[in-house]
N, C-alpha and C positions, 0 to 999 in steps of 0.2 A: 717463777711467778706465773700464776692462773688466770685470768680475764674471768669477774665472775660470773660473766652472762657472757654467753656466745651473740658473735656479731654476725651478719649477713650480707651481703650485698645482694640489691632485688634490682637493680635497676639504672644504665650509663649511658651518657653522652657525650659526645664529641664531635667539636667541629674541625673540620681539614687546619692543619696548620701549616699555614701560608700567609704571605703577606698579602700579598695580590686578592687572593678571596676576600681578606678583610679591609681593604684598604678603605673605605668609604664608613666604615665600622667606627664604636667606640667599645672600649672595652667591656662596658655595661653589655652592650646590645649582644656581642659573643660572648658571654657569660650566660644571658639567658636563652641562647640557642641550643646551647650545648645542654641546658638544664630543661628544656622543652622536649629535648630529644630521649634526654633520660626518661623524663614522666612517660614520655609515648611509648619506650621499652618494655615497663612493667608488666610482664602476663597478665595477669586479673587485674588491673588497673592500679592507679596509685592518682590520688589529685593534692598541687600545690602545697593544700590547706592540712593534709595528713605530717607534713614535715612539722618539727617542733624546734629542730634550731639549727643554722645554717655557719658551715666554716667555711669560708675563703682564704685560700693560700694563694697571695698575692706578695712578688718582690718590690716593683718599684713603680706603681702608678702614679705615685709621686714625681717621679723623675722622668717616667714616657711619659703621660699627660695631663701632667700639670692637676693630678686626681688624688685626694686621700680619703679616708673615711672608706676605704670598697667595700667591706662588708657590710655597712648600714645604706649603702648605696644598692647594692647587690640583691639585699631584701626589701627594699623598696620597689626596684623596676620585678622582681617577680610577687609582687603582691604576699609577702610572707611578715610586714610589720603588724603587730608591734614583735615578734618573736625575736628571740636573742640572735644576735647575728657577730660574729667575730672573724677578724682578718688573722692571717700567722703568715709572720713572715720570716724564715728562714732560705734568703738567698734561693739557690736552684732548687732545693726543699721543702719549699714552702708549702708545695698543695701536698707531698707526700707525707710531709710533718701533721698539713689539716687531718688528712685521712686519721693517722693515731689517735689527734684528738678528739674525732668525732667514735671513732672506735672506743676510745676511753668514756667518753661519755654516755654512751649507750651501755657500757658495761659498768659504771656505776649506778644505773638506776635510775637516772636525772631523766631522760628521754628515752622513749621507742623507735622513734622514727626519728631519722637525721640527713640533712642534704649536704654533702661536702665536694667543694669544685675550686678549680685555679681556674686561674685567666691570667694573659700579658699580652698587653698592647706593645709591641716593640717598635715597629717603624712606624711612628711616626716621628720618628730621629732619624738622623742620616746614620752610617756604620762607625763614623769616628764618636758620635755620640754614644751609640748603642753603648759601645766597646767602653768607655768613661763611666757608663751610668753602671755598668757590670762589676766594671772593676771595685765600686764601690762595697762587693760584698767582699774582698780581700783586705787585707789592712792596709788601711789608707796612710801609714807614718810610714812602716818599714817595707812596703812590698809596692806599690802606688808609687807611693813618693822617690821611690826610688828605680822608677820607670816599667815595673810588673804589669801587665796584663793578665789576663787569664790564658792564651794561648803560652804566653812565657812563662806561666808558673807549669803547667802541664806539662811542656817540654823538660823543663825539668826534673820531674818527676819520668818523665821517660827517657831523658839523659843519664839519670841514677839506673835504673830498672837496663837499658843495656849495657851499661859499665859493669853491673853486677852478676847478670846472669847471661849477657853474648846474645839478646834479643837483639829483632831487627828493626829495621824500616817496613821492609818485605812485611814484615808479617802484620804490622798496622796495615800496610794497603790490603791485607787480607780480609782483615772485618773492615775495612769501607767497602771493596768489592759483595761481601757478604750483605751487608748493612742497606746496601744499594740496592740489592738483590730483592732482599725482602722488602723495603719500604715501594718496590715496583710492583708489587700484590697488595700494597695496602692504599684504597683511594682516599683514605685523612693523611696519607703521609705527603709533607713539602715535596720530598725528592721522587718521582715515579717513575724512572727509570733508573736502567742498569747502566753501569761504569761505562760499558764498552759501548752502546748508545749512543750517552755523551760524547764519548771519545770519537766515534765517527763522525759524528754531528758538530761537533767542532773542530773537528781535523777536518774536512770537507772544505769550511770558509777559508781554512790558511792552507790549502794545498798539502796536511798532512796527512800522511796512513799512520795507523799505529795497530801493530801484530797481536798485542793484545793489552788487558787492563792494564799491566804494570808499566809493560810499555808507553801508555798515555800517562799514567801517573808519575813515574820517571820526566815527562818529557818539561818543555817550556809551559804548558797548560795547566801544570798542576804548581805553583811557585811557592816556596817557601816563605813560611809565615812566621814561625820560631824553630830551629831548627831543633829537635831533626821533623817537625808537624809541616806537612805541606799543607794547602787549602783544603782536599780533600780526609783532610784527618779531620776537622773540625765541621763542630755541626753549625747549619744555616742560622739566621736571625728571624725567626717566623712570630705570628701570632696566633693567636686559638685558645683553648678554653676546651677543662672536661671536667666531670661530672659526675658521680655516683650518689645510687641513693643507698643508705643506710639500716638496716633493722634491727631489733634486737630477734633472736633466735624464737623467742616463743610467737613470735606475732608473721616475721620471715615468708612460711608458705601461705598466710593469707595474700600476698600477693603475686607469687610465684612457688610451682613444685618444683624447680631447680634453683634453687637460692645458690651462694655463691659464698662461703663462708670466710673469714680471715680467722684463722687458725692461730696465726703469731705475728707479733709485732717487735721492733724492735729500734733503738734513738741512742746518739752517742755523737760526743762529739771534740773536737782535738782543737790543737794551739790554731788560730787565724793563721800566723806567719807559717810559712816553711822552714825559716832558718833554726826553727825551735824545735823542730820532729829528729827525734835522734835515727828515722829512718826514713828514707824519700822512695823506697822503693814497693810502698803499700802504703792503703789508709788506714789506720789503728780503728777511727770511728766504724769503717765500716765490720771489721773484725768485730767488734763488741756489739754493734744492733743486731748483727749475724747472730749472734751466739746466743743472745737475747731473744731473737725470737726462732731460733730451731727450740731453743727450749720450750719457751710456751707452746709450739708447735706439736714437742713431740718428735720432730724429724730432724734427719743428719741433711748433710748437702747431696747425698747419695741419693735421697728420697725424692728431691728437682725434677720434674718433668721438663719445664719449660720456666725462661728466666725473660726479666726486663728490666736491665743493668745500666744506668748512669754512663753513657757512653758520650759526654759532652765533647771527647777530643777521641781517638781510638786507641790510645795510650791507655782512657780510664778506662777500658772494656779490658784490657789487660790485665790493670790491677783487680776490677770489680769480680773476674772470672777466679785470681787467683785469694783474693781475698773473705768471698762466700766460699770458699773451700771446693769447690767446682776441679782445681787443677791445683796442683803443687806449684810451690812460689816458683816462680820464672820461667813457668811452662804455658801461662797462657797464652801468649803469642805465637806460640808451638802449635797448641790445639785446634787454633781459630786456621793455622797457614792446615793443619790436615781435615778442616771442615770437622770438627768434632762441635764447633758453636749453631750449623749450620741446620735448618728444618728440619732434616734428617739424621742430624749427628746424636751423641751421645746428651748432650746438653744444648738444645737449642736454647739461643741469645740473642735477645733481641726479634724476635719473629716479625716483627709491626715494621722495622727500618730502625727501631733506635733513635735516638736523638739525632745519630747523624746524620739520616733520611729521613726520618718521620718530620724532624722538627721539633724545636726547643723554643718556645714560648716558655720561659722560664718558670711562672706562679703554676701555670697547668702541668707542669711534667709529672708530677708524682700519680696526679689522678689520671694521667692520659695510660697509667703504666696500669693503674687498676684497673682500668678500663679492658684492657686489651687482654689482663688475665683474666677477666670475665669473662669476654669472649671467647678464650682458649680453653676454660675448663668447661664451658656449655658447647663448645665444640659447635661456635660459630664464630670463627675465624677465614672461611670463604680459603682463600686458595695458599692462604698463609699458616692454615691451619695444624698444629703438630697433632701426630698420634697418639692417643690414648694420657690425657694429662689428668692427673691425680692430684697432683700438686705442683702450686707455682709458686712463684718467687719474683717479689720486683724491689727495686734497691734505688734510692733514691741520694743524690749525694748535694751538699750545698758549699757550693767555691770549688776551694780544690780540697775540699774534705774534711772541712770546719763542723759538719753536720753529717751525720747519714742517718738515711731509716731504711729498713726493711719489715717487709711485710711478706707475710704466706698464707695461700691460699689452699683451701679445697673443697670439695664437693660434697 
């Protein structure tokens, strides 16, 4: 399948995702920062009133605050009524599902111009909320109800994935070390420093040294949370909101002579439960969006410059590496422990910090991933920058795998 009009990206924003920055916030108000920040991107200008219909990918503003309706709310506070405005909510997918859809709709013809952004307000819950209001995207009879969270269904998925292929712990602490690394060069990311940082910095107050990363990860400081996931295998509870603007191809360079193309797109999606996947050691969904869009694309996984992979826990970077075709099954945790995911590896992953530095404001992560491959193939990405990027890749996944979408980029 073809896209019958090429789509563009002219234009992104995003705000830091952090809680603390937005604390005094409501989810409105960082939704239209991050889309003020877009408009003021655009090279030859772009105003408000040039958008014709806005998608929000929003999870549960229902359930953080006490908010429904976002999308008609969303076009209200940035002055875009009476235009069509729609919410999509697919769990951790939601803004990466909007993206498609506004991708789809500039490619049938309906609109030229399109504005598509997430947002998630999260704390204004405590973390026993959060963690309830989340769970909510897993099946609530068979996985809920019978005491699942989301760290506990992940683990499992990486409980299968070492049984099968002799992967490690080790090598998960590898992409948090990595992940760490890089979201310490990005200033939208929650986490800003590196592992060993922390590690000093809180071995200090309890009179401990630690020789190096793993060693503090190893230690009391890093406490398991579902085994084999300590704290630092999972990502923060942040909020924030991103942003892209839309074009179709023929209109594109009036607003910028570097547009920013999606080349392929790709949606697919599996059983809610786990107990129903005849395999725990990959996600099918994401296999089939993959496949879905190299084809539209044109390109093999070979062809990846730079990737931004669904890493809610660091088990999923394992799968997501070996699953886009990036590595052979059970070697991504292999690749990541010899820096092959790393800014200068074969396949960088995650350059931004990932979900597990940058921060997972849940409705924004899909846009926050397009975000950051704009910045990567216009080769404004500041110190986080990879070389020479032709084409990208960002993967978006909703629970533990009920949803995925991929999308590709190029120039």
């Amino acid at each position: 399948m073809k896209l019958s009009k090429g789509v563009a990206i002219v234009g992104v924003g995003m705000t830091r995702f952090h809680h603390k920055t937005h604390a005094e916030k409501t989810s409105r108000e960082i939704f239209v920062e991050a889309a003020l920040e877009a408009v003021d991107s655009v090279d030859n200008g772009i105003q408000l009133g040039d958008v014709e219909a806005l998608f929000v990918g929003n999870f549960s503003s229902d359930a953080f605050e006490k908010q429904g309706h976002t999308a008609a709310l969303m076009a209200d506070w940035l002055g875009l009524t009476p235009k069509a405005s729609t919410r999509i909510e697919d769990a951790c997918a939601s803004s990466g599902v909007a993206l498609n859809m506004g991708v789809f709709a500039i490619a049938s013809g309906a609109y030229d111009v399109v504005l598509v952004g997430g947002v998630e307000k999260m704390r204004g819950l405590g973390t026993e909320e959060v963690t309830d209001t989340l769970a909510m995207a897993a099946d609530g009879l068979y996985e809920v109800g019978a005491g699942f969270t989301f760290p506990g269904l992940y683990a499992a998925l990486a409980t299968a994935h070492f049984d099968r292929y002799g992967s490690n712990w080790e090598q998960l602490a590898s992409i948090a070390i990595k992940n760490h690394h890089n979201g310490a060069l990005n200033p939208k990311a929650h986490f800003q420093s590196e592992i060993m940082d922390t590690a000093i910095r809180r071995g200090e107050r309890r009179g401990m040294a630690f020789k190096d990363e793993i060693d503090f990860l190893s230690s009391s400081l890093n406490p398991v949370i579902a085994y084999p996931l300590r704290l630092f295998d999972c990502c923060p509870i942040s909020d924030g909101a991103a942003v892209v603007l839309l074009a179709s191809e023929e209109i594109a360079r009036r607003f910028t002579d570097t547009p920013v193309y999606i080349k392929g797109i790709g949606q697919a999606s599996d059983t809610m439960a786990l107990h129903d996947r005849a395999d725990l050691t990959m996600l099918r969904a994401t296999r089939l969006a993959a496949l879905e869009a190299y084809r539209m694309a044109g390109v093999e996984a070979c062809d990846i410059d730079v990737a931004d992979v669904h890493d809610c826990f660091t088990i999923a970077e394992v799968l997501a590496t070996e699953d886009l075709g990036f590595f052979p099954e059970g070697e991504g945790g292999k690749a990541a422990c010899e820096g092959r995911t790393a800014l200068d590896g074969d396949v960088p992953v995650n350059p931004d910090g990932g979900l597990k530095a940058k921060g997972h404001p849940v409705g924004a992560t899909g846009t926050a991933m397009a975000y950051e491959m704009y910045k990567q193939l216009r080769g404004e990405a500041g110190k986080r920058q990879v070389d020479d990027v032709k084409n990208g890749l960002s993967h978006n996944v909703g629970a533990s795998g009920a949803t995925a979408v991929v999308q590709i980029y190029g120039r």
